[in-house]
C-alpha positions as CSV (number, residue, x, y, z in Angstrom):
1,X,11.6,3.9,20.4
2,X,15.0,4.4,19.0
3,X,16.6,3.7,15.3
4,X,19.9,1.8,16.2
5,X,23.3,1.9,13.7
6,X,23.9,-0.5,11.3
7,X,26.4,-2.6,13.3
8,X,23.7,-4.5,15.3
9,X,21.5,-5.1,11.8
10,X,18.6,-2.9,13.9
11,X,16.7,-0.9,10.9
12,X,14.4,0.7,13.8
13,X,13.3,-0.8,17.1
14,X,10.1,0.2,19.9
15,X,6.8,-0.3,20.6
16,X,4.0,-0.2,18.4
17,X,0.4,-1.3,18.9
18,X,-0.6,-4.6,16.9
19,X,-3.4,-6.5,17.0
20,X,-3.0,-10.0,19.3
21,X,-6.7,-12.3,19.8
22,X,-8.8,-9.8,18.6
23,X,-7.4,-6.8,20.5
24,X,-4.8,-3.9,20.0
25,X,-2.2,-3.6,22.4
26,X,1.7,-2.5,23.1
27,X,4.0,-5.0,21.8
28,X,7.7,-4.6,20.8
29,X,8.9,-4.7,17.8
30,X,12.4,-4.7,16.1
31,X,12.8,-4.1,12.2
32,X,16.0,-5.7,10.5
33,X,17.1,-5.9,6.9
34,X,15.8,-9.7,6.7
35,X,12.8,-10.1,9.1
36,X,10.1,-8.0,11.3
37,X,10.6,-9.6,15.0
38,X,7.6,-8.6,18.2
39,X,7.7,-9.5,21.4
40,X,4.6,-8.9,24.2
41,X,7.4,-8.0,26.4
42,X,10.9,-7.0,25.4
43,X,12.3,-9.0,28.7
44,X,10.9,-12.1,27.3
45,X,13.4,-14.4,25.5
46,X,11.0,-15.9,22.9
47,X,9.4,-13.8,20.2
48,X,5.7,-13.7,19.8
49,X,6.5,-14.3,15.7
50,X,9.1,-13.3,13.3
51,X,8.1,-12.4,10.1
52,X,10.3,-12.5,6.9
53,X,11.3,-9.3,5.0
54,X,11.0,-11.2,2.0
55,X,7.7,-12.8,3.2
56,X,5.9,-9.0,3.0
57,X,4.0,-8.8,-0.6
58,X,2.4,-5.3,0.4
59,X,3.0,-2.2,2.7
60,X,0.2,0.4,2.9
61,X,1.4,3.9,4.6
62,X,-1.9,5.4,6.5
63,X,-2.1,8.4,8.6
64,X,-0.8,6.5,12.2
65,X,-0.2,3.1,10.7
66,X,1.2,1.1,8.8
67,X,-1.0,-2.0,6.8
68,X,1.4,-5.1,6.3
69,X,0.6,-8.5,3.6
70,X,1.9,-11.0,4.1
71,X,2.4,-14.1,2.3
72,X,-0.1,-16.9,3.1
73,X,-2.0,-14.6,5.9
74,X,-5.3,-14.3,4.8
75,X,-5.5,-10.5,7.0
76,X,-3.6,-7.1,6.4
77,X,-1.1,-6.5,9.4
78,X,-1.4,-3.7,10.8
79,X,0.8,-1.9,13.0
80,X,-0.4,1.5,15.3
81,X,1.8,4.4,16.2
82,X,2.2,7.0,17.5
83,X,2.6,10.9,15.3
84,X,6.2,10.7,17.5
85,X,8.0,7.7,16.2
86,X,5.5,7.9,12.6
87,X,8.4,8.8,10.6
88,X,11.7,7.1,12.2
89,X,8.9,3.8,11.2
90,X,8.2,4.8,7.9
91,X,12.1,6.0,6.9
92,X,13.1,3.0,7.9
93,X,10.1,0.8,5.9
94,X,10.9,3.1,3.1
95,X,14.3,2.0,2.7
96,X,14.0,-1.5,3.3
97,X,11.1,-1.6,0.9
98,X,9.8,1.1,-1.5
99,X,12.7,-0.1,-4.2
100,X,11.1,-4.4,-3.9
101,X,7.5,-3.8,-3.7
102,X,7.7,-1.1,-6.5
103,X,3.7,0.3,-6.8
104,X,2.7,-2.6,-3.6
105,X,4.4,-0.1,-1.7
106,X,1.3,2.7,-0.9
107,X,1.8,5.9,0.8
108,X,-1.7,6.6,1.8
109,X,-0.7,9.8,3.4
110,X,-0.2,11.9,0.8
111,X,-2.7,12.1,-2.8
112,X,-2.1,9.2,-5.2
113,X,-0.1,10.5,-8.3
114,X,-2.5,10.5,-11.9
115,X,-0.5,8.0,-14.3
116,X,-3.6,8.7,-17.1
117,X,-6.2,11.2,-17.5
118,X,-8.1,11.3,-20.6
119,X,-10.8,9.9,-23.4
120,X,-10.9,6.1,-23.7
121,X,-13.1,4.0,-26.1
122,X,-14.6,0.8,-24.4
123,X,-14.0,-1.7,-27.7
124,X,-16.9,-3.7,-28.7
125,X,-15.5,-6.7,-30.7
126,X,-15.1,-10.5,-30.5
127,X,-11.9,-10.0,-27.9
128,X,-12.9,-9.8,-23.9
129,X,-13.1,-6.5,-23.5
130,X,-10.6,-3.8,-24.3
131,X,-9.6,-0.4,-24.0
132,X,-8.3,1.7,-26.5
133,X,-6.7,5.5,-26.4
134,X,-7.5,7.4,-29.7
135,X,-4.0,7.6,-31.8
136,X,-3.7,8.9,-35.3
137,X,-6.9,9.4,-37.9
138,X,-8.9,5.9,-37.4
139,X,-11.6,6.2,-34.6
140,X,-12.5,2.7,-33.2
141,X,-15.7,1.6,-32.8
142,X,-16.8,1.5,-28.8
143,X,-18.4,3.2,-26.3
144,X,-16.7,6.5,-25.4
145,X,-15.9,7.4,-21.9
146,X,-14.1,9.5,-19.8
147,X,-11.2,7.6,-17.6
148,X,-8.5,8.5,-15.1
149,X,-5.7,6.3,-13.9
150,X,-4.0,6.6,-10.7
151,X,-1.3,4.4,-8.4
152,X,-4.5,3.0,-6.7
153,X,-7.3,3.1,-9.0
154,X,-8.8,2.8,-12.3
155,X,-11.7,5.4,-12.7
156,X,-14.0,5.8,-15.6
157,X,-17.0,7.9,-16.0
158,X,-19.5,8.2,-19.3
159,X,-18.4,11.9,-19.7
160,X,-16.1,14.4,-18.1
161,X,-20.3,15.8,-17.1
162,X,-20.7,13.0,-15.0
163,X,-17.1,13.5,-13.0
164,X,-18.5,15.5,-10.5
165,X,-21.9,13.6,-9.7
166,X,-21.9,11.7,-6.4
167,X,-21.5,7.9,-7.1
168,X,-21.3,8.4,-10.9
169,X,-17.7,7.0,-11.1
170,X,-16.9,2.9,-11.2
171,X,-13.4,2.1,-10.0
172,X,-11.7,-0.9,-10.4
């Protein structure tokens, strides 16, 4: 695996596992500003598909891969690596792709961050459904609850009680 300068337009470069008829194997892959290129061997001249930068809707960081979606592909891509070459990858995803995907782009690695934490009130009017975070002297009319918003998930539970009871919490 080896990262390559900027005059060849090579982000990153080596193998990775990815999954090919049902089965993960080696294949090698080369990262450039525009499009995702793998080969099942790098001394054949065709490429086993190329995939468009602008084409990729999602990237998922996990702990030894990396989760691809892709426009019109009804599966996640995912690519295997190894602990070694981890982070040369996910540099070079970074910089091609955190600032364009904006909150598609998921580092699973690390704890999400909490955007909301705090008493909601479920409204119970003639609208579909609505939430509602007390401001000012007026208290709405709803069902209370206890919610929690992160970059993945929306969490709610009846009371801050109920937080720490096993399968108590609905996520959306």
């Amino acid at each position: 695996p080896a990262r390559v300068g900027a005059e060849s337009g090579i982000l990153c470069q080596g193998s990775l596992q990815a999954e090919r008829k049902g089965k993960f194997g080696d294949q090698y892959f080369i990262l450039k500003a525009d499009i995702l290129s793998s080969w099942q061997d790098i001394t054949k001249a065709k490429a086993l598909e190329n995939v468009k930068i602008s084409d990729i809707e999602a990237l998922e960081i996990r702990e030894g891969a990396v989760l691809l979606t892709i426009k019109k592909e009804k599966k996640r891509k995912e690519l295997r690596m190894e602990q070694v070459v981890a982070e040369m990858w996910i540099e070079a995803w970074s910089s091609l792709l955190k600032e364009q995907l904006g909150m598609s782009f998921v580092d699973a690695r690390s704890p999400p961050v909490t955007l909301f934490e705090g008493p909601l009130v479920l409204l119970k009017d003639k609208s579909p459904g609505g939430f509602f975070h007390k401001k000012g002297n007026k208290s709405p009319k709803g069902e209370k609850f206890f919610a929690m918003l992160d970059e993945r998930n929306f969490m709610y539970w009846p009371s801050t009680d109920d937080m720490t009871k096993p399968g108590s919490r609905n996520i959306y």
